[in-house]
mmCIF file of the N, C-alpha and C atoms, coordinates in Angstrom:
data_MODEL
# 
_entry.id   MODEL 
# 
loop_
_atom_site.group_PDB 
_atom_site.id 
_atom_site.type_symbol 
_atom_site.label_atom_id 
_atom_site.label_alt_id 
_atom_site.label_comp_id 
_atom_site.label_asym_id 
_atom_site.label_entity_id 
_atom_site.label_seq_id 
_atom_site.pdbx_PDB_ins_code 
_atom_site.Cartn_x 
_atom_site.Cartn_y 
_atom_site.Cartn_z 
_atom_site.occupancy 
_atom_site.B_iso_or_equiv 
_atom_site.pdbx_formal_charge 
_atom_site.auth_seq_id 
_atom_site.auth_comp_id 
_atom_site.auth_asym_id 
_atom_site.auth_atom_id 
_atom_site.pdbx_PDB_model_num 
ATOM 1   N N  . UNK A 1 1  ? 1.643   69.854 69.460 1.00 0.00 ? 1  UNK A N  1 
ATOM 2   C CA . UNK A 1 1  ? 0.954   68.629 69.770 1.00 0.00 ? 1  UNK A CA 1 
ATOM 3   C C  . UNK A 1 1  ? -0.417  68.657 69.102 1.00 0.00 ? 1  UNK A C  1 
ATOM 4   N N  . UNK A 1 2  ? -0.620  67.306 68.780 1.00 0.00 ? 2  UNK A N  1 
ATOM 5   C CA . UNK A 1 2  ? -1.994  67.757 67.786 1.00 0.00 ? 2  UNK A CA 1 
ATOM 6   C C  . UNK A 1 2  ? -3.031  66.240 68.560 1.00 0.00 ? 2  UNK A C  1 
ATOM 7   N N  . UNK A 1 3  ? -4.179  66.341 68.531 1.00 0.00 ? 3  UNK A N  1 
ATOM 8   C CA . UNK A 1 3  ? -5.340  65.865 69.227 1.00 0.00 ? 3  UNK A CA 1 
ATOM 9   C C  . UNK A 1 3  ? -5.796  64.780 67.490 1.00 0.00 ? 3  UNK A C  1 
ATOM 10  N N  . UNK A 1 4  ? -5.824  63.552 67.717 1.00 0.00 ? 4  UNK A N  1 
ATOM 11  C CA . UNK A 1 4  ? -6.573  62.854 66.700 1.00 0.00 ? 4  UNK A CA 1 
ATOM 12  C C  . UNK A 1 4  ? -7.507  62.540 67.550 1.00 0.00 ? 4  UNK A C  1 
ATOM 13  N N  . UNK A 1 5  ? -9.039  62.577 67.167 1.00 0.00 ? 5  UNK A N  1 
ATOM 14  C CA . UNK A 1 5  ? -10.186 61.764 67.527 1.00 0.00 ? 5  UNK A CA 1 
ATOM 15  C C  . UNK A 1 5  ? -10.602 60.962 66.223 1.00 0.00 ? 5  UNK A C  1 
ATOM 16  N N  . UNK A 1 6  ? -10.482 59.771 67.288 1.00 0.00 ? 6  UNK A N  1 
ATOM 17  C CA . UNK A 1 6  ? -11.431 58.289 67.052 1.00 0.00 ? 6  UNK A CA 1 
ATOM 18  C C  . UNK A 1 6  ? -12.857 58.285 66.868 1.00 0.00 ? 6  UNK A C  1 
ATOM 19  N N  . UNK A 1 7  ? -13.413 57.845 65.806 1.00 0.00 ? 7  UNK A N  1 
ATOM 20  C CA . UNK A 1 7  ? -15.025 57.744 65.952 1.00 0.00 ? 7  UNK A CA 1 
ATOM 21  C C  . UNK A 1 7  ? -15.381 56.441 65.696 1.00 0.00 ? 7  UNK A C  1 
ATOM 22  N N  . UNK A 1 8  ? -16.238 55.296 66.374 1.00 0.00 ? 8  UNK A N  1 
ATOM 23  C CA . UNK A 1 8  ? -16.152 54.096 65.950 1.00 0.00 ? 8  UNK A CA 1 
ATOM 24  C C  . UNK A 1 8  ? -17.725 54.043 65.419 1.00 0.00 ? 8  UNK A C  1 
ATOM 25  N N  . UNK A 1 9  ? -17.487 53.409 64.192 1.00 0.00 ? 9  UNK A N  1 
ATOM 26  C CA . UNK A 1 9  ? -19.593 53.661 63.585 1.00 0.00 ? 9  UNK A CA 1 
ATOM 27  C C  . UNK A 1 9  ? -19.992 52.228 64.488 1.00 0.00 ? 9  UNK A C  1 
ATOM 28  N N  . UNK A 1 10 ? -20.445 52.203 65.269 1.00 0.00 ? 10 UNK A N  1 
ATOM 29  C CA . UNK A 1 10 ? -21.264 51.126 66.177 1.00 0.00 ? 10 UNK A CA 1 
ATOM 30  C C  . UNK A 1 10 ? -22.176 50.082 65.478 1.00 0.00 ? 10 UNK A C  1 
ATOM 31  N N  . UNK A 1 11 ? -23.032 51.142 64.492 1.00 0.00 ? 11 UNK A N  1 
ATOM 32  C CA . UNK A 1 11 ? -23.799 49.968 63.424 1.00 0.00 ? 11 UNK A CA 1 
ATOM 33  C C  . UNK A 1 11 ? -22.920 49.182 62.405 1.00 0.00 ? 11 UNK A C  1 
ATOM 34  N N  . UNK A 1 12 ? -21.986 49.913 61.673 1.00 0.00 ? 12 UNK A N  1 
ATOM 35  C CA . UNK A 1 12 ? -21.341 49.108 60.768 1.00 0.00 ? 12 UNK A CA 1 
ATOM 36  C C  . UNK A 1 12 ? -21.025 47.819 60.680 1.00 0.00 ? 12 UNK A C  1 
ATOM 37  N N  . UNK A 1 13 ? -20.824 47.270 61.568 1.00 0.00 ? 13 UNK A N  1 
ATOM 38  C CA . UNK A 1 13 ? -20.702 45.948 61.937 1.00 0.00 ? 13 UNK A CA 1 
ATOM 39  C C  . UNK A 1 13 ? -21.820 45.076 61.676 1.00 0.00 ? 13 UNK A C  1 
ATOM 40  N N  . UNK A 1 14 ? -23.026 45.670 61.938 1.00 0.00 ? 14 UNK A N  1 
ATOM 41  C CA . UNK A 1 14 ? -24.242 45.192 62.117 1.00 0.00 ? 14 UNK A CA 1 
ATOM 42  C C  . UNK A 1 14 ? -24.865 45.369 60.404 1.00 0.00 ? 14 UNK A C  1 
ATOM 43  N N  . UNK A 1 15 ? -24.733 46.037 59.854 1.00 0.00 ? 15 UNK A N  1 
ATOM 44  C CA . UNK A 1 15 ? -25.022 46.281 58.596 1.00 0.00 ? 15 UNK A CA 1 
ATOM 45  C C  . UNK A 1 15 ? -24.090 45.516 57.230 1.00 0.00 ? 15 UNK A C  1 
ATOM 46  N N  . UNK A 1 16 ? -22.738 45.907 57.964 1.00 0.00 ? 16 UNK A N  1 
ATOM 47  C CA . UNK A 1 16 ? -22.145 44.584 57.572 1.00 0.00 ? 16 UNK A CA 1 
ATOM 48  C C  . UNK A 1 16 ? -22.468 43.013 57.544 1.00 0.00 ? 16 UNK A C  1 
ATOM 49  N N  . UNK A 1 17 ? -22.999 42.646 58.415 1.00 0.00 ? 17 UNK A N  1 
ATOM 50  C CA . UNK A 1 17 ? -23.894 41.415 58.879 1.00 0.00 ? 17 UNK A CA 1 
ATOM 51  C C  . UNK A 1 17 ? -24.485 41.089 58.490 1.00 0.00 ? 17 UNK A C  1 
ATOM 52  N N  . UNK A 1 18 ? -25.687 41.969 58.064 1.00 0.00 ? 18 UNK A N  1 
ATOM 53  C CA . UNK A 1 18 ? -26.902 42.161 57.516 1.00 0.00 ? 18 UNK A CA 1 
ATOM 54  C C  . UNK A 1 18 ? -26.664 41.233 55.952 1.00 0.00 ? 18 UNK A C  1 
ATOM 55  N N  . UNK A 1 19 ? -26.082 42.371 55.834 1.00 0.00 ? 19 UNK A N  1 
ATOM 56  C CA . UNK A 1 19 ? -25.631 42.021 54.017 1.00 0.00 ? 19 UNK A CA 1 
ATOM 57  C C  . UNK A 1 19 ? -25.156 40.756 53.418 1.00 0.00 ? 19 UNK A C  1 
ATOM 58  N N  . UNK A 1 20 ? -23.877 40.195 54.577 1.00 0.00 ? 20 UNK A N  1 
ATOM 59  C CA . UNK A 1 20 ? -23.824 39.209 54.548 1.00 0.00 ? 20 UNK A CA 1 
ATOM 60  C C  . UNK A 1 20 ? -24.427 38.134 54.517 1.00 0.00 ? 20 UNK A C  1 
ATOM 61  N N  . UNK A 1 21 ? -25.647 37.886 55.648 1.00 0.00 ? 21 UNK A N  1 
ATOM 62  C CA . UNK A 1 21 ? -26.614 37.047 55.822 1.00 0.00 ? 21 UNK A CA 1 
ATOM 63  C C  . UNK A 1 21 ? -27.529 36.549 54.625 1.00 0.00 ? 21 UNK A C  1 
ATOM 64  N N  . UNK A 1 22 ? -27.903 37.723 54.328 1.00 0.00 ? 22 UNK A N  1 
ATOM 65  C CA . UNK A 1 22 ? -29.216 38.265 53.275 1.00 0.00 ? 22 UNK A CA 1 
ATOM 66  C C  . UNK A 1 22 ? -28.811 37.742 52.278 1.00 0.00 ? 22 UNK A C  1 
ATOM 67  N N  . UNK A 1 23 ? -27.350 37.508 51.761 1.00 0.00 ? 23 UNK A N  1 
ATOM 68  C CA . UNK A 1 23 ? -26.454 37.537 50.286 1.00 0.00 ? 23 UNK A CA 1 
ATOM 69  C C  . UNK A 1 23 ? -26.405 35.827 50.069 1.00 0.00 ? 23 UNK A C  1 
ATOM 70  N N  . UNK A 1 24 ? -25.874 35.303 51.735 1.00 0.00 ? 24 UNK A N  1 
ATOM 71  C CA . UNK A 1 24 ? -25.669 33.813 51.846 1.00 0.00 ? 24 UNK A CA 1 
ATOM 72  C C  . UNK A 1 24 ? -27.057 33.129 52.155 1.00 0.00 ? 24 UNK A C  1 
ATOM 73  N N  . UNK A 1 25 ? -27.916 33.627 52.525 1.00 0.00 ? 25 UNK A N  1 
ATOM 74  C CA . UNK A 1 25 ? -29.445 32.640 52.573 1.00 0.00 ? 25 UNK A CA 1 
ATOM 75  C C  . UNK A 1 25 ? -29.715 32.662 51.442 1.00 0.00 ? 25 UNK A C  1 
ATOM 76  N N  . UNK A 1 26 ? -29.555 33.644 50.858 1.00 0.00 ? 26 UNK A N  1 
ATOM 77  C CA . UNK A 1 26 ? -30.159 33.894 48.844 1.00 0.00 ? 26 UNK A CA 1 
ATOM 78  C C  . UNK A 1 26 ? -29.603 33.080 48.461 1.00 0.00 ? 26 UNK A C  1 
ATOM 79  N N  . UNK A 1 27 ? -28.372 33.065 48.567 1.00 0.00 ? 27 UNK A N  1 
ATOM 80  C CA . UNK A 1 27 ? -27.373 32.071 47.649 1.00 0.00 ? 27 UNK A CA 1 
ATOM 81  C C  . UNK A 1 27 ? -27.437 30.761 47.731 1.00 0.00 ? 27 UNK A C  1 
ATOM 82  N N  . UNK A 1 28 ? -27.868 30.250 48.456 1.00 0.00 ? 28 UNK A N  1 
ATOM 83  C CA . UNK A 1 28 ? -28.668 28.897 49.457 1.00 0.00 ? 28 UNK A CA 1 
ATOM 84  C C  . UNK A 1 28 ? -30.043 28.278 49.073 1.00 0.00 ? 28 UNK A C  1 
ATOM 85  N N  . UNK A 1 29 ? -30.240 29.853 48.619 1.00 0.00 ? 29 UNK A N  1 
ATOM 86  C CA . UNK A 1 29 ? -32.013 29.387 48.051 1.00 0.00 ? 29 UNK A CA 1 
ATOM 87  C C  . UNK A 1 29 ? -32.674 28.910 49.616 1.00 0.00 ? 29 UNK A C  1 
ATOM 88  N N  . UNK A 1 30 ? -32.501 29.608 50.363 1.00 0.00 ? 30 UNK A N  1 
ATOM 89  C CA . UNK A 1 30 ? -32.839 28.871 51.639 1.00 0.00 ? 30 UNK A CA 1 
ATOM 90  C C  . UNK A 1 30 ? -34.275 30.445 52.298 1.00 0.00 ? 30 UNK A C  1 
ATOM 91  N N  . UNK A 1 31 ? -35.154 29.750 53.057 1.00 0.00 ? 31 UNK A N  1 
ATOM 92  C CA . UNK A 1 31 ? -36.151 31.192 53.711 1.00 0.00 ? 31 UNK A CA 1 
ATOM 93  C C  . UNK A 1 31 ? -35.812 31.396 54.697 1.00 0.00 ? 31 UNK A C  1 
ATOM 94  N N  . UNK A 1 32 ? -36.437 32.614 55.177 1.00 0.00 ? 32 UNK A N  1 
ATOM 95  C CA . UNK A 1 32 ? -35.477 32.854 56.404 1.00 0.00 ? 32 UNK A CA 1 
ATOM 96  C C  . UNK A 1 32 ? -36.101 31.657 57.423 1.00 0.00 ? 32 UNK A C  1 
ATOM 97  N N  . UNK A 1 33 ? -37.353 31.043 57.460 1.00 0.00 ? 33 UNK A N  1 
ATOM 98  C CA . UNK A 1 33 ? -37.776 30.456 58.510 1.00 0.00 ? 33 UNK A CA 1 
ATOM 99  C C  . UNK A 1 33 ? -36.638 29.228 58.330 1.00 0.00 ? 33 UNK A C  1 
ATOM 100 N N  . UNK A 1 34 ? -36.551 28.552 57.134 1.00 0.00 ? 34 UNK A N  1 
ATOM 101 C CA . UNK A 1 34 ? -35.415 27.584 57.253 1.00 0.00 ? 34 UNK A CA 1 
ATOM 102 C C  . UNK A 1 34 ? -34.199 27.660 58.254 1.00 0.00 ? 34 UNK A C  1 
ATOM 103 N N  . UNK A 1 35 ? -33.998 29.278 57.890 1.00 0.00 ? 35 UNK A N  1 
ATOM 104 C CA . UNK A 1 35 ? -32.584 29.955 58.771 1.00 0.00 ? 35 UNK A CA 1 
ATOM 105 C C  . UNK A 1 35 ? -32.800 29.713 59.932 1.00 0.00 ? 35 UNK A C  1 
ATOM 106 N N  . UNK A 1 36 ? -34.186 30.395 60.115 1.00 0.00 ? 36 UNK A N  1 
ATOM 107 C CA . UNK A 1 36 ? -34.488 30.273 61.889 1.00 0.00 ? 36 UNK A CA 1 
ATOM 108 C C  . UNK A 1 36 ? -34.448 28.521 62.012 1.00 0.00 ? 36 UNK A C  1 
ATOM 109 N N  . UNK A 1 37 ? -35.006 27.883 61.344 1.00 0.00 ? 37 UNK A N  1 
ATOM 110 C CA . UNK A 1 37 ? -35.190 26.622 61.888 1.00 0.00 ? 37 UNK A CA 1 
ATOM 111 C C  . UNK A 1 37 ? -33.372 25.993 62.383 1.00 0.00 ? 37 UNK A C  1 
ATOM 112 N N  . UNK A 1 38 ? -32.839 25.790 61.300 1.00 0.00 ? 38 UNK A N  1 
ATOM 113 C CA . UNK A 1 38 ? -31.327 25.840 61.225 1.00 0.00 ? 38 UNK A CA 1 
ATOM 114 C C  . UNK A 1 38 ? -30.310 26.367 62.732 1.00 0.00 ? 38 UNK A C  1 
ATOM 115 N N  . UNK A 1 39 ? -30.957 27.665 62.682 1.00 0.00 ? 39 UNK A N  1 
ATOM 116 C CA . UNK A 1 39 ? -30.162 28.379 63.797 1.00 0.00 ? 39 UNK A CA 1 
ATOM 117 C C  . UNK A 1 39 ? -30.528 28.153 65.013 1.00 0.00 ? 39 UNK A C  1 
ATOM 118 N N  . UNK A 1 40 ? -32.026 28.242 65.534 1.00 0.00 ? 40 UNK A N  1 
ATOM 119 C CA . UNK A 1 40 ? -32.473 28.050 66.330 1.00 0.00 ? 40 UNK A CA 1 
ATOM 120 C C  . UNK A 1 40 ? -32.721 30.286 67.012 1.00 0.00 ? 40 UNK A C  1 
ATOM 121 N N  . UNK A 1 41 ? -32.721 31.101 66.143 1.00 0.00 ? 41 UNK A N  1 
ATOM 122 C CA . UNK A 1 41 ? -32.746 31.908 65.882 1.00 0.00 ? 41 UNK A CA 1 
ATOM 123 C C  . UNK A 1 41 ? -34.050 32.454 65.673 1.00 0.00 ? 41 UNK A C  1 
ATOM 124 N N  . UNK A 1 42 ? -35.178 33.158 65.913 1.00 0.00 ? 42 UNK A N  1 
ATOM 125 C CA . UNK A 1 42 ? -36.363 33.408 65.720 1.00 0.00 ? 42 UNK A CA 1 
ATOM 126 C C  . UNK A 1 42 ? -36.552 34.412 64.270 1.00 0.00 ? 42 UNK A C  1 
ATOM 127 N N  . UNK A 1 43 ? -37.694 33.991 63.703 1.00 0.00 ? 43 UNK A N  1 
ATOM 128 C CA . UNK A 1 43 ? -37.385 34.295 62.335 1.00 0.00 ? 43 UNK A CA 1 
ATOM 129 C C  . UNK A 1 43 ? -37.743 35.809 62.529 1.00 0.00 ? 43 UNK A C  1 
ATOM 130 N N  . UNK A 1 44 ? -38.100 36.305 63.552 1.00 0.00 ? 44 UNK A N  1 
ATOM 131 C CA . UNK A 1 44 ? -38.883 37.608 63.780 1.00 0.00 ? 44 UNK A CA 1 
ATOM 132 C C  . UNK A 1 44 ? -36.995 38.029 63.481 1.00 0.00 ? 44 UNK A C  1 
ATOM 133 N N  . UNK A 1 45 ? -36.505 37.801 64.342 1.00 0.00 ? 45 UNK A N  1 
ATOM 134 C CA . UNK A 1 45 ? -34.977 38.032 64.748 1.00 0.00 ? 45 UNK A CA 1 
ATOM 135 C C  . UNK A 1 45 ? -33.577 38.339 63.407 1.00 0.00 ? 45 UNK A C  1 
ATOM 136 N N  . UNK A 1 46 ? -34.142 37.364 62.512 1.00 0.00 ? 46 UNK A N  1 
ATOM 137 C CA . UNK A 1 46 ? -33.259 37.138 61.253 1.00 0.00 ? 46 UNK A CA 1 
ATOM 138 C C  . UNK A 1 46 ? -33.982 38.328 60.458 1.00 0.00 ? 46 UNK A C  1 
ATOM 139 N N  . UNK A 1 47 ? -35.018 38.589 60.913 1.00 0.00 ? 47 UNK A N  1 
ATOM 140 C CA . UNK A 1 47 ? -35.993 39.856 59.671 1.00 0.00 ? 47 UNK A CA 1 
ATOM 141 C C  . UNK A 1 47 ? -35.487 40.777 59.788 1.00 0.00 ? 47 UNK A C  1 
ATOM 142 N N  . UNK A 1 48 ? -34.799 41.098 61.308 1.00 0.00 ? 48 UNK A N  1 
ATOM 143 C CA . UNK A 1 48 ? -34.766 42.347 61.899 1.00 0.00 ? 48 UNK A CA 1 
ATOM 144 C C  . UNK A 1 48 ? -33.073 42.374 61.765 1.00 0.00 ? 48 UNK A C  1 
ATOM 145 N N  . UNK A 1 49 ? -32.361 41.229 62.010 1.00 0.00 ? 49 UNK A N  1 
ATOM 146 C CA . UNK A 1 49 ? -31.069 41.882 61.859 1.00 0.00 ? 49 UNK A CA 1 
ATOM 147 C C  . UNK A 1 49 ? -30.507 41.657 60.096 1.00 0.00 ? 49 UNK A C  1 
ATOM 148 N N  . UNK A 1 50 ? -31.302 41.110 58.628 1.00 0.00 ? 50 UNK A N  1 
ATOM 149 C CA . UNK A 1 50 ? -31.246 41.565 57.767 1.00 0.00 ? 50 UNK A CA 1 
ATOM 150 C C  . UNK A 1 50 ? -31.390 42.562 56.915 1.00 0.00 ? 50 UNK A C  1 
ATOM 151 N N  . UNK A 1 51 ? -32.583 43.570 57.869 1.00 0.00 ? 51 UNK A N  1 
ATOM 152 C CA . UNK A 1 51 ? -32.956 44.712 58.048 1.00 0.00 ? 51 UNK A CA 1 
ATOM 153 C C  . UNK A 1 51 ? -32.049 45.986 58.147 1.00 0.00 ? 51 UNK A C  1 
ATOM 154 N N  . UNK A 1 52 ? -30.853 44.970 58.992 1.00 0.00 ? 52 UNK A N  1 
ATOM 155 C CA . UNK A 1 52 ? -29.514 46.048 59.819 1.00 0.00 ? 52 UNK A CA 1 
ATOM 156 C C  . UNK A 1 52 ? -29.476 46.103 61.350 1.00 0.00 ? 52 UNK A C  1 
ATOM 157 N N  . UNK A 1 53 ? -30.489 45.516 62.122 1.00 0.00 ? 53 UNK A N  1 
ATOM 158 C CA . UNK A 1 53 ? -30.615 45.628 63.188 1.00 0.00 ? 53 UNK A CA 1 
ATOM 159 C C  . UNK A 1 53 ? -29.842 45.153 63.841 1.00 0.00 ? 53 UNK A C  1 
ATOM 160 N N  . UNK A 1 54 ? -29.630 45.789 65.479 1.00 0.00 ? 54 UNK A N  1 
ATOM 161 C CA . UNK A 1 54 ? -28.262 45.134 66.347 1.00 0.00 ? 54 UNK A CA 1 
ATOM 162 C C  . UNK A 1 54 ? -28.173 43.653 66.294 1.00 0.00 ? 54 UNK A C  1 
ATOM 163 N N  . UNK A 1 55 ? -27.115 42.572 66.656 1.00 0.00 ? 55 UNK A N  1 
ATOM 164 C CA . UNK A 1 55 ? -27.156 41.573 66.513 1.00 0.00 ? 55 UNK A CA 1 
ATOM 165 C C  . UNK A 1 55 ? -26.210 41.364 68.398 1.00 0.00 ? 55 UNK A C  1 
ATOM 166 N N  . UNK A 1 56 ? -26.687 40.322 68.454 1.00 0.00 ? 56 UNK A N  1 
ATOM 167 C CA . UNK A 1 56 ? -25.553 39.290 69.697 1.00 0.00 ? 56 UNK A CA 1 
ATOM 168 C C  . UNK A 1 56 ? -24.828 38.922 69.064 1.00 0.00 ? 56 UNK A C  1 
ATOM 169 N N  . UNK A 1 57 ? -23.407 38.641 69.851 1.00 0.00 ? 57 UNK A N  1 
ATOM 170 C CA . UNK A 1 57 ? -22.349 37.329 69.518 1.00 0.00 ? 57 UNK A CA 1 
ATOM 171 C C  . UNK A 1 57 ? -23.141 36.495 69.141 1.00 0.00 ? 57 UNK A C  1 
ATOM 172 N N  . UNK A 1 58 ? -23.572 36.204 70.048 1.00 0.00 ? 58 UNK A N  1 
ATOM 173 C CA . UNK A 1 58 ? -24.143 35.076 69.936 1.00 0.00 ? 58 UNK A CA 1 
ATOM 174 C C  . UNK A 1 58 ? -25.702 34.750 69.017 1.00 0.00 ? 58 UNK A C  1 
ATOM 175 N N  . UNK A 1 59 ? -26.114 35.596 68.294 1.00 0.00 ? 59 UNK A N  1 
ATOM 176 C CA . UNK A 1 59 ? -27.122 35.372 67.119 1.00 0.00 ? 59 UNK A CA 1 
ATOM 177 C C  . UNK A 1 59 ? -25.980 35.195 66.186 1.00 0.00 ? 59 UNK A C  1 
ATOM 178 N N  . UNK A 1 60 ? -24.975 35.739 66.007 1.00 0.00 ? 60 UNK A N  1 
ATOM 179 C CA . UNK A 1 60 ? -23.958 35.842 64.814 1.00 0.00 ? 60 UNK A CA 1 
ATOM 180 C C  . UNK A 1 60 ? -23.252 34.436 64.887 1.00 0.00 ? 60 UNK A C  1 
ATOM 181 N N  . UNK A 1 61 ? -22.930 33.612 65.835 1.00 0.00 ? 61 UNK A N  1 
ATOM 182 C CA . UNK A 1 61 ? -22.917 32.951 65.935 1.00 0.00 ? 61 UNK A CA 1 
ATOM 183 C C  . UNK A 1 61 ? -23.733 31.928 65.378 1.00 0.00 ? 61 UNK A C  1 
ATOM 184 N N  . UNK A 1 62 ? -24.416 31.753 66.015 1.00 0.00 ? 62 UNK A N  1 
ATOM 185 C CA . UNK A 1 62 ? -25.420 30.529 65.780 1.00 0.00 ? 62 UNK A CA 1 
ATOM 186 C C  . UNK A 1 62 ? -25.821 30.662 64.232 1.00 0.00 ? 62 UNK A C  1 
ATOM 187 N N  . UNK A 1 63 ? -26.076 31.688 63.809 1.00 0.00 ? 63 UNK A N  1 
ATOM 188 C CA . UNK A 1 63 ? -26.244 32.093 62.154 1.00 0.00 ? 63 UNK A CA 1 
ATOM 189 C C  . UNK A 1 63 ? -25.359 31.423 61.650 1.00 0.00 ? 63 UNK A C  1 
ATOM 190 N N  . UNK A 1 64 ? -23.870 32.087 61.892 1.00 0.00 ? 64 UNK A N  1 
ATOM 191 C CA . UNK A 1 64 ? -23.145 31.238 60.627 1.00 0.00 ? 64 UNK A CA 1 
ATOM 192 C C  . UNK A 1 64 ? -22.916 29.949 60.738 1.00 0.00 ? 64 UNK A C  1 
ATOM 193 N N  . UNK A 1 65 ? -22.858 29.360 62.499 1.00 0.00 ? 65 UNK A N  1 
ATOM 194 C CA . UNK A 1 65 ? -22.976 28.019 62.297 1.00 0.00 ? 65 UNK A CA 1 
ATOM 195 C C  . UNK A 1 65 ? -23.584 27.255 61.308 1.00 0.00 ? 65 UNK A C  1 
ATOM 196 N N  . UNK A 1 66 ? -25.307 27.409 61.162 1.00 0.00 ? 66 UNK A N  1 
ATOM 197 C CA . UNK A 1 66 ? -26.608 27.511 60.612 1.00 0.00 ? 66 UNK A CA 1 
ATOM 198 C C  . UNK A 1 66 ? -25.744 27.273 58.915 1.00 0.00 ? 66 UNK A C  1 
ATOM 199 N N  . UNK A 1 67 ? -25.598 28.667 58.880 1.00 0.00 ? 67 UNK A N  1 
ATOM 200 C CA . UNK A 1 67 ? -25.493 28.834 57.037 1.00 0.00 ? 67 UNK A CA 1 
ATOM 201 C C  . UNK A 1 67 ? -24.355 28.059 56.710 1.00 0.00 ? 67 UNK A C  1 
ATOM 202 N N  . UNK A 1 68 ? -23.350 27.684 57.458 1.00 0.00 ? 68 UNK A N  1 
ATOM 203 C CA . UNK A 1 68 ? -22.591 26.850 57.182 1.00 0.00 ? 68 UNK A CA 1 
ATOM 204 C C  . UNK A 1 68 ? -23.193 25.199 57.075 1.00 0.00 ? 68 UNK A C  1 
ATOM 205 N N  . UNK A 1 69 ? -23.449 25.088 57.960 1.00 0.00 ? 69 UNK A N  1 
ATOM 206 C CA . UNK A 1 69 ? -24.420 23.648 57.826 1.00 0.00 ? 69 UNK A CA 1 
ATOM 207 C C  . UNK A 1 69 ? -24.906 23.496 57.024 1.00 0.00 ? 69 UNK A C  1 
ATOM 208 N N  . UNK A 1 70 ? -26.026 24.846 56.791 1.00 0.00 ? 70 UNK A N  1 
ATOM 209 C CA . UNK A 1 70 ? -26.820 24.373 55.358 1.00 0.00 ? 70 UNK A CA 1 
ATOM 210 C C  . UNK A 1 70 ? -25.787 24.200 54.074 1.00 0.00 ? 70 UNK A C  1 
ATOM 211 N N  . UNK A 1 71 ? -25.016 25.303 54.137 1.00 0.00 ? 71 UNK A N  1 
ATOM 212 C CA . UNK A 1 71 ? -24.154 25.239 52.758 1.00 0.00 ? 71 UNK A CA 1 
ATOM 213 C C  . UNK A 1 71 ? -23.533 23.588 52.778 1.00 0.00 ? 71 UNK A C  1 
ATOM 214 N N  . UNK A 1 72 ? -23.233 23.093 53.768 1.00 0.00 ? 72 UNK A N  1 
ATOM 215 C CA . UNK A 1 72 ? -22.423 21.751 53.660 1.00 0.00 ? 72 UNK A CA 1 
ATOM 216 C C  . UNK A 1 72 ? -23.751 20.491 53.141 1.00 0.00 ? 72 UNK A C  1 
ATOM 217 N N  . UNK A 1 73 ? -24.561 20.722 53.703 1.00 0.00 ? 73 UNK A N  1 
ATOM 218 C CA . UNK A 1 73 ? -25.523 19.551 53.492 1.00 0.00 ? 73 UNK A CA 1 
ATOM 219 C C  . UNK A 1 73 ? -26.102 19.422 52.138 1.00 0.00 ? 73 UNK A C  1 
ATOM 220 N N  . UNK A 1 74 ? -26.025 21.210 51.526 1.00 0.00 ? 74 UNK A N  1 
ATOM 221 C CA . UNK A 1 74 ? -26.830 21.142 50.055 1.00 0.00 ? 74 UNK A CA 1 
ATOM 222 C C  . UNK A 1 74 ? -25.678 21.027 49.159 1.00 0.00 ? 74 UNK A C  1 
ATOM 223 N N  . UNK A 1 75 ? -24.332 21.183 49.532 1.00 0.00 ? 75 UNK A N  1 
ATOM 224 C CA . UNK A 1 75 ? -23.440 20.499 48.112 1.00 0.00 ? 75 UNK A CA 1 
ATOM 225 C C  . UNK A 1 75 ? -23.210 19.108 48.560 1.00 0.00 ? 75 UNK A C  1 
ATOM 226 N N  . UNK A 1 76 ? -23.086 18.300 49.555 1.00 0.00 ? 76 UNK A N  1 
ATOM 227 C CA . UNK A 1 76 ? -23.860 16.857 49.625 1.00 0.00 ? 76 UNK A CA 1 
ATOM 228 C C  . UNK A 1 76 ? -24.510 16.658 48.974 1.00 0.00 ? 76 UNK A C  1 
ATOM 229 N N  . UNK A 1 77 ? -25.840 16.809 48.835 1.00 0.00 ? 77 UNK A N  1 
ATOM 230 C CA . UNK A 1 77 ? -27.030 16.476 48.076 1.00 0.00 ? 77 UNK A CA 1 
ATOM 231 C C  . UNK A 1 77 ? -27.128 16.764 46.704 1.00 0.00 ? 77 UNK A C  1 
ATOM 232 N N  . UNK A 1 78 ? -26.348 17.877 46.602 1.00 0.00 ? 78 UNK A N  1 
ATOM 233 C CA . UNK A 1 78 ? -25.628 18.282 45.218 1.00 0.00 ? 78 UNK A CA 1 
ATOM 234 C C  . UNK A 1 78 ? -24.696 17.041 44.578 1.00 0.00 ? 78 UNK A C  1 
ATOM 235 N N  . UNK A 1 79 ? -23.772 17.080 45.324 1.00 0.00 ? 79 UNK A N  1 
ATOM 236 C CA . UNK A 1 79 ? -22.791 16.146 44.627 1.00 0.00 ? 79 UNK A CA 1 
ATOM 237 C C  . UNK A 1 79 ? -23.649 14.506 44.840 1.00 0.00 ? 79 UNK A C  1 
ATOM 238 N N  . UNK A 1 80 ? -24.486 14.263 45.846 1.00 0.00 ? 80 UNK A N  1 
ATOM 239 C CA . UNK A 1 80 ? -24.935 12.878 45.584 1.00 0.00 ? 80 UNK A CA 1 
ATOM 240 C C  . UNK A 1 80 ? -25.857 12.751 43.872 1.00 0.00 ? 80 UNK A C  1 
ATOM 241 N N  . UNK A 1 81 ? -26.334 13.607 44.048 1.00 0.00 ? 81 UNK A N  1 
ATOM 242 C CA . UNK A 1 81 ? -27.348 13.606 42.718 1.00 0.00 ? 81 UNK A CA 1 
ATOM 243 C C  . UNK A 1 81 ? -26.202 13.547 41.558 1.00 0.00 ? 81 UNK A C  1 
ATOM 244 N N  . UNK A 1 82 ? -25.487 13.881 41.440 1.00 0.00 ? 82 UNK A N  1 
ATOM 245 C CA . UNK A 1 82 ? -24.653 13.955 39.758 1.00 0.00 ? 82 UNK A CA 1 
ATOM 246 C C  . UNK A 1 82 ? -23.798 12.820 39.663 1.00 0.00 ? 82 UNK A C  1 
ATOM 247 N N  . UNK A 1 83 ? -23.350 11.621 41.014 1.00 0.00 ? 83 UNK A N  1 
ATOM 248 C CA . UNK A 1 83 ? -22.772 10.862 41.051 1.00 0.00 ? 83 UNK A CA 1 
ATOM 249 C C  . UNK A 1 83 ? -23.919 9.844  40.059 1.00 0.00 ? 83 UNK A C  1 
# 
């Protein structure tokens, strides 16, 4: 009989996140205070979990809501301008 141990990296998730965030506000051309404004997210908050820091459901949440919104409103404004 043989024993496997499980190790779960607890941050990874969170660093994962991070990266994500950081990659899609850039890509947005957007600041983080925009983000915070957007999210309703404190910009102290977006510093710290782009950083890597722990996150809530519910900051992760409201974030991608946020970056989704923005992404929808600026290819709107995108596509109105070239019409």
């Amino acid at each position: 009989m043989s024993t496997i141990i499980i190790t779960v990296d607890s941050v990874e998730p969170d660093r994962l996140f991070a990266s994500t965030v950081r990659a899609m506000r850039r890509s947005l051309d957007v600041t983080r205070t925009q983000l915070a404004r957007a999210s309703g997210v404190p910009r102290r908050s977006i510093a710290a979990i782009e950083a890597g820091g722990a996150t809530t459901r519910a900051e992760r949440h409201d974030i991608a809501i946020a970056v989704s919104w923005l992404s929808a409103n600026r290819a709107a404004k995108g596509l109105a301008k070239t019409d």
